[in-house]
C-alpha positions as CSV (number, residue, x, y, z in Angstrom):
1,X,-48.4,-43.5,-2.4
2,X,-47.8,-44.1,1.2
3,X,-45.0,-46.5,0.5
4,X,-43.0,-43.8,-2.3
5,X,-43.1,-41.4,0.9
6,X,-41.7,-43.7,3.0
7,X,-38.8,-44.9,0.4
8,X,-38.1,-41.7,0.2
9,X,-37.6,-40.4,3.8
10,X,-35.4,-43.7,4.4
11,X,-33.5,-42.8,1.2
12,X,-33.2,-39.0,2.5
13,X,-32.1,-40.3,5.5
14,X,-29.3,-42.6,4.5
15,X,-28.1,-39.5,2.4
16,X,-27.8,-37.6,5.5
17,X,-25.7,-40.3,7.5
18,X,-23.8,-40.9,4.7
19,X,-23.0,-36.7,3.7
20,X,-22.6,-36.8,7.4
21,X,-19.7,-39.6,7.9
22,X,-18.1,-38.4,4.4
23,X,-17.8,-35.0,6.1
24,X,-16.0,-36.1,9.1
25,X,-13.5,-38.2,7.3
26,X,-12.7,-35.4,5.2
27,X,-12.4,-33.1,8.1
28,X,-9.9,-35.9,9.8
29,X,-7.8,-36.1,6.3
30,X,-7.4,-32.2,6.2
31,X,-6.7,-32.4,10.0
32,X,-4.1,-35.0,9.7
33,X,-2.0,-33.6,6.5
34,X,-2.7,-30.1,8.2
35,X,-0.8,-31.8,11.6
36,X,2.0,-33.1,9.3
37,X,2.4,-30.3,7.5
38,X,2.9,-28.4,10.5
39,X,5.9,-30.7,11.7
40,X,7.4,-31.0,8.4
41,X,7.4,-26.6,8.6
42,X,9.0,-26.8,11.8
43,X,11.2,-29.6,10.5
44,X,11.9,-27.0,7.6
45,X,11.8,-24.2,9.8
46,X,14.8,-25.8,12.5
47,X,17.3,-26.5,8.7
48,X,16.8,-23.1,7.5
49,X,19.4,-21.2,9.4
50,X,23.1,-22.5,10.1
51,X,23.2,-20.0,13.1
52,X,21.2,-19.4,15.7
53,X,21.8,-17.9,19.0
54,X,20.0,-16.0,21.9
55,X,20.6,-13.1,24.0
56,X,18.4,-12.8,27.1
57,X,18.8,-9.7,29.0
58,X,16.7,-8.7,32.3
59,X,17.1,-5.1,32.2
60,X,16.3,-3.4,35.7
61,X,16.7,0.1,37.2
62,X,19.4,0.5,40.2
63,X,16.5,0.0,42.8
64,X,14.4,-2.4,42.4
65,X,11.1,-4.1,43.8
66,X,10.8,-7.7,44.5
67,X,9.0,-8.7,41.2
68,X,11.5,-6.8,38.9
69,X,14.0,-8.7,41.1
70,X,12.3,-12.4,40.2
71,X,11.9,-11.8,37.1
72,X,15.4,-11.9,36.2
73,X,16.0,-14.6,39.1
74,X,13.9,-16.8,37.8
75,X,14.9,-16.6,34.0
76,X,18.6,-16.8,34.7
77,X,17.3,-20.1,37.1
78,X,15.5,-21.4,34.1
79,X,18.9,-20.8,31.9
80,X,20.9,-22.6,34.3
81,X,18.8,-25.2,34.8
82,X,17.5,-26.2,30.9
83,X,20.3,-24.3,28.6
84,X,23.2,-24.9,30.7
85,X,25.3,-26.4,27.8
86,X,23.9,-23.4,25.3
87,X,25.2,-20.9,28.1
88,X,28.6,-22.7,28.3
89,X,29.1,-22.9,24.7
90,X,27.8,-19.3,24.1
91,X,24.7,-20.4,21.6
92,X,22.6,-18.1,24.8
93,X,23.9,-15.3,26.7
94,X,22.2,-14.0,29.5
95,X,22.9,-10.7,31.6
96,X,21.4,-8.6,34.0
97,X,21.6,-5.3,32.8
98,X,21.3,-1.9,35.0
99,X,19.6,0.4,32.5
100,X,20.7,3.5,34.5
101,X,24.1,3.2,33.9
102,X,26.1,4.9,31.3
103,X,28.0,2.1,30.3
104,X,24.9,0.1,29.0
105,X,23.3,2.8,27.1
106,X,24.3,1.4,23.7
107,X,22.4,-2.3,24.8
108,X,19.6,-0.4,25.9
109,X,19.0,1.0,22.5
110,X,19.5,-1.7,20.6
111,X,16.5,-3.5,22.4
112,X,14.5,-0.3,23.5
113,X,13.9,-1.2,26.8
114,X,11.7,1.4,29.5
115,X,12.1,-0.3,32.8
116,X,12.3,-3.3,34.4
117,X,12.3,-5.8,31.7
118,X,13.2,-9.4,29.9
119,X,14.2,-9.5,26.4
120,X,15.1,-12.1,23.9
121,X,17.6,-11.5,21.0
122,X,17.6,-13.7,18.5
123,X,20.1,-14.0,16.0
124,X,19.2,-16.0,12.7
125,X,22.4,-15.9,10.7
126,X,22.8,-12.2,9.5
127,X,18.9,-11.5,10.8
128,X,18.2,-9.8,14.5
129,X,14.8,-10.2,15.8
130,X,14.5,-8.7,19.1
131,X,11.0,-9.1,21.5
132,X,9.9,-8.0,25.3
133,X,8.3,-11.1,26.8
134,X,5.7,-9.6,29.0
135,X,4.2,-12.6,30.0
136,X,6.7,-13.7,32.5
137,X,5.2,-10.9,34.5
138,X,1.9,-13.1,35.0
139,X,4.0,-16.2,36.2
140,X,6.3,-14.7,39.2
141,X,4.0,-16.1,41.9
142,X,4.6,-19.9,40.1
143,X,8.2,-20.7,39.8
144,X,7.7,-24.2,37.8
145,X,4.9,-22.6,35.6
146,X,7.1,-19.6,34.8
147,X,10.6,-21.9,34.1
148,X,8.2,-24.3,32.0
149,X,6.9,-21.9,30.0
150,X,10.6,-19.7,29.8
151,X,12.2,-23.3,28.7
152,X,9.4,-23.9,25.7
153,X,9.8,-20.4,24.6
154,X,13.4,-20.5,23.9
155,X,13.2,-24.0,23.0
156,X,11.6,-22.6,20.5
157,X,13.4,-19.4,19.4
158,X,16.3,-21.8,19.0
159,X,14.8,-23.4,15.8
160,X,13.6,-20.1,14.8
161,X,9.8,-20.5,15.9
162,X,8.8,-17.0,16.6
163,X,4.8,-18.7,17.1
């Protein structure tokens, strides 16, 4: 009797090492066709529109303190220095825009901005998406952390990746 015990608690336990290693390669195959299904969405994602372009506007008031003044400083450095081809070619356009004036009333609208400001554009074909990157304000104090992070995000809107 002592012996079908013991059969059966080595038996039990071979069942759980083997439910346990069957589980983890299953988890690794979803994993990897999840990973690759991922890239081939992006891959997808980048053929999907013919036209793409960005507008970037730092919209500021006429005075303005020294963070409003960085964060348009440091996104038209991060333009220049990573999307100076797109900015040539027009693909990105980037202005500073005085939201107190008159004359920029209509822009102001169109991207509803409050204050002191950056804004992306992004034009996918005949579609407009428009967003407020608020997180810029968090990176002022880090030049390389805020250009690195600028960079990947229009890297990004370029193919049409809104994540």
């Amino acid at each position: 009797m002592k012996k079908t015990k013991n059969i059966y608690k080595i038996i039990s336990l071979i069942l759980v090492v083997f439910l346990i290693i069957l589980s983890v390669v299953i988890i690794s195959m979803i994993n990897g066709k999840h990973n690759k299904l991922q890239e081939t969405d992006k891959g997808l994602l980048a053929k999907q529109y013919e036209n793409i372009s960005l507008e970037i506007y730092h919209f500021h008031g006429t005075n303005q303190c020294v963070s409003c003044i960085a964060i348009g400083d440091l996104a038209e450095k991060t333009l220049n220095t990573y999307f100076k081809k797109e900015l040539d070619s027009g693909k990105i356009k980037f202005a500073h825009i005085n939201g107190e004036l008159e004359e920029n009333r209509d822009l102001v609208l169109k991207y509803g901005a409050t204050g002191s400001s950056l804004w992306i554009g992004t034009y996918l074909d005949t579609e407009f998406h428009k967003e407020e990157n608020i997180r810029v304000w968090y990176k002022i104090n880090n030049e390389q952390d805020y250009m690195t992070y600028f960079k990947t995000e229009l890297e990004k809107r370029l193919i049409g990746d809104f994540s």
